[in-house]
C-alpha positions in Angstrom: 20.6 1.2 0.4 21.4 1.8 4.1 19.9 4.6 6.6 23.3 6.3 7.9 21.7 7.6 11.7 24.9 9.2 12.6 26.2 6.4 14.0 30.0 4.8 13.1 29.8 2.5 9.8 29.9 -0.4 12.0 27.0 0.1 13.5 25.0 1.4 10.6 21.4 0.0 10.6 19.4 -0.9 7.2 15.7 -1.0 7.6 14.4 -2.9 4.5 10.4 -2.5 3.9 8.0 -4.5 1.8 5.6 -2.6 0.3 2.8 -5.3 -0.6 -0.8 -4.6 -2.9 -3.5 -6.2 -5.0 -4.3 -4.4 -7.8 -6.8 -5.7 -10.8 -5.9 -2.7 -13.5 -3.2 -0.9 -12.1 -3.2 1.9 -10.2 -3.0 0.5 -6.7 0.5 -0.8 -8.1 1.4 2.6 -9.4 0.9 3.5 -5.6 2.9 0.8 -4.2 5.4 1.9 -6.9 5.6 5.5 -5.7 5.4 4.6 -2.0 8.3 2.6 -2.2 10.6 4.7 -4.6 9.5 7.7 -1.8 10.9 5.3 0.7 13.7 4.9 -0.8 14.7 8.6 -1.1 14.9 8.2 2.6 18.0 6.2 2.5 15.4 2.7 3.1 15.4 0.0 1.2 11.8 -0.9 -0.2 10.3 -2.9 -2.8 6.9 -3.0 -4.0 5.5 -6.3 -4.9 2.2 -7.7 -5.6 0.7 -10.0 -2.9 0.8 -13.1 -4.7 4.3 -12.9 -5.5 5.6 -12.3 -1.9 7.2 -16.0 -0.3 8.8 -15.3 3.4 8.4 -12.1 4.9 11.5 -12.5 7.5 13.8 -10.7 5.6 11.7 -7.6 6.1 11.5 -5.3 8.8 8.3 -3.5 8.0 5.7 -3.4 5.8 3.0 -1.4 3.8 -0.2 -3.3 2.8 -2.4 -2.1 0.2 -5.5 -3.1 -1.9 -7.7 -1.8 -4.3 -11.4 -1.7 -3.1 -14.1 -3.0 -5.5 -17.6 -2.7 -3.8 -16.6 -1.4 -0.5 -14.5 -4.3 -0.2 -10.3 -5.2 -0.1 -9.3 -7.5 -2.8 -9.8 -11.3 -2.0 -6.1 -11.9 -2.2 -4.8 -8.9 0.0 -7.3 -10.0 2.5 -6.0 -13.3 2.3 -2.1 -11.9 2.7 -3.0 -10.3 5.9 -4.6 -13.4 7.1 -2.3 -16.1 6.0 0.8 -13.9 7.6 -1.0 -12.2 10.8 1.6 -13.4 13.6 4.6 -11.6 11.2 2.7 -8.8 10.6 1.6 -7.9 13.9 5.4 -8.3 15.1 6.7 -5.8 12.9 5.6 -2.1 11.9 2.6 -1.9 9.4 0.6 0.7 7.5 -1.9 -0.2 5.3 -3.4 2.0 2.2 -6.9 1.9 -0.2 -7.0 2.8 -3.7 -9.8 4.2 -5.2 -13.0 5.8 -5.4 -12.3 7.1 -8.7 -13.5 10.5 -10.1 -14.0 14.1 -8.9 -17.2 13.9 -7.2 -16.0 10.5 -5.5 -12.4 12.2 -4.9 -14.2 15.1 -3.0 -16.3 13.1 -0.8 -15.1 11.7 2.8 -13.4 8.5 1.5 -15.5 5.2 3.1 -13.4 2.9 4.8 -13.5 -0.1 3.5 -15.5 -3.0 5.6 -12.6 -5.2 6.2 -10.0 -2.7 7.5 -10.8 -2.2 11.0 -10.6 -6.0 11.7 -7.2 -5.8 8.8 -5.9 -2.5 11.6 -6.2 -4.7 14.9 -5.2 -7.8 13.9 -1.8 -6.1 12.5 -1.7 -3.6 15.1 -1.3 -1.1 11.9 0.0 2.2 12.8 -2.4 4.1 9.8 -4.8 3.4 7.3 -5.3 6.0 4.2 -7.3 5.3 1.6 -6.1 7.7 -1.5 -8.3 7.9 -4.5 -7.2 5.7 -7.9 -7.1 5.7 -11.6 -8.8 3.9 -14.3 -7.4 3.7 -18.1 -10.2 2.2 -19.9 -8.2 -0.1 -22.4 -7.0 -1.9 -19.2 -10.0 -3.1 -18.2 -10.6 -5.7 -21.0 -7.5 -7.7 -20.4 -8.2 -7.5 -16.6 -9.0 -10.0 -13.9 -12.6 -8.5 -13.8 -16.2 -10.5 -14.0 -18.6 -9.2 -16.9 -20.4 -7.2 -14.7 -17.5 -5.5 -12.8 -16.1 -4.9 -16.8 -19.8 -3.4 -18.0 -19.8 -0.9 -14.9 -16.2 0.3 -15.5 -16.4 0.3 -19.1 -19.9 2.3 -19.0 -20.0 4.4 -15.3 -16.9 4.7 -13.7 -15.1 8.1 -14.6 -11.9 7.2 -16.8 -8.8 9.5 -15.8 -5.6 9.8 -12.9 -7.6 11.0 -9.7 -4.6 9.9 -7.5 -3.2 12.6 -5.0 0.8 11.9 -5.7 1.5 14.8 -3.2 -0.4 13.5 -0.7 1.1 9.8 -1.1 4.4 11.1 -1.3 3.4 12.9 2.0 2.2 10.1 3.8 5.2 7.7 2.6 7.1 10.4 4.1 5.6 9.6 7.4 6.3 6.3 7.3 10.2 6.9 6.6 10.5 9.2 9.6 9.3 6.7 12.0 11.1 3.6 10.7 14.1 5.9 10.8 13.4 7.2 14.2 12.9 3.6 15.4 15.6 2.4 13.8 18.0 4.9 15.9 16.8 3.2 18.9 17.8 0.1 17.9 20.5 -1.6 19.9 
């Protein structure tokens, strides 16, 4: 897809957006997912991929970072993303996005920013940070990437159910298509 700014077709100007996440049982990728189909509906072109699968970044032109946060912490690997590709991603536009706490008395608490984000914010000059809350299906968590103690605590305390905001995340995405857009119309 191609944003059409009102400018002649020659000179039309396609912004294409990498929407990149580490997610151990899903639901960070289901907001990746929606993110980047929002992103789309703006005439952008976006993909959502997890981290380990992203190779060069220079075809992009902007990027959303995401992780899921297990004990206060990003995940290992999307740490590791922002680290291993800093000088790209502090040239281009960034936003960066938590997933979780999970259940209604988590979901109506001030979300905790996660330890690593400030350093993450200023080292890719990231224009926001949201943390929305996640999900948890229970029969994911046994095929999961998870250690036994990580697997007993969400098999046995962690509320099972869809606490994810999808207006708000549309909302936000939102955001982040009108000022890609709006940047793109100064381009030369």
């Amino acid at each position: 897809m191609t944003v059409r700014l009102g400018v002649p077709a020659e000179k039309v100007v396609a912004v294409d957006v990498l929407v990149a996440y580490a997610s151990r049982l899903g639901s960070t990728r289901g907001i990746a997912a929606r993110i980047a189909a929002r992103l789309q509906t703006h005439g952008l072109e976006a993909s959502a991929r997890p981290v380990g699968s992203v190779g060069e970044l220079a075809p992009y032109d902007a990027f959303v970072v995401g992780s899921a946060v297990y004990g206060g912490r990003w995940l290992k690997e999307a740490s590791g993303f922002v680290r291993d590709h800093a000088a790209t991603l502090a040239a281009r536009p960034v936003w960066l996005f938590s997933s979780g706490p999970v259940g209604r008395e988590a979901v109506r608490a001030h979300p905790v920013v996660p330890a690593e984000v400030g350093g993450i914010e200023a080292t890719t000059h990231a224009r926001g940070h949201r943390t929305f809350a996640g999900a948890l299906d229970r029969q994911t968590v046994d095929g999961a990437d998870l250690g036994v103690a990580e697997r007993f605590i969400a098999k046995r305390f962690v509320p099972e159910g869809d606490f994810r905001d999808w207006p708000e995340i549309d909302g936000w995405a939102d955001e982040i298509a009108q000022q890609l857009i709006a940047g793109a119309a100064g381009r030369p």
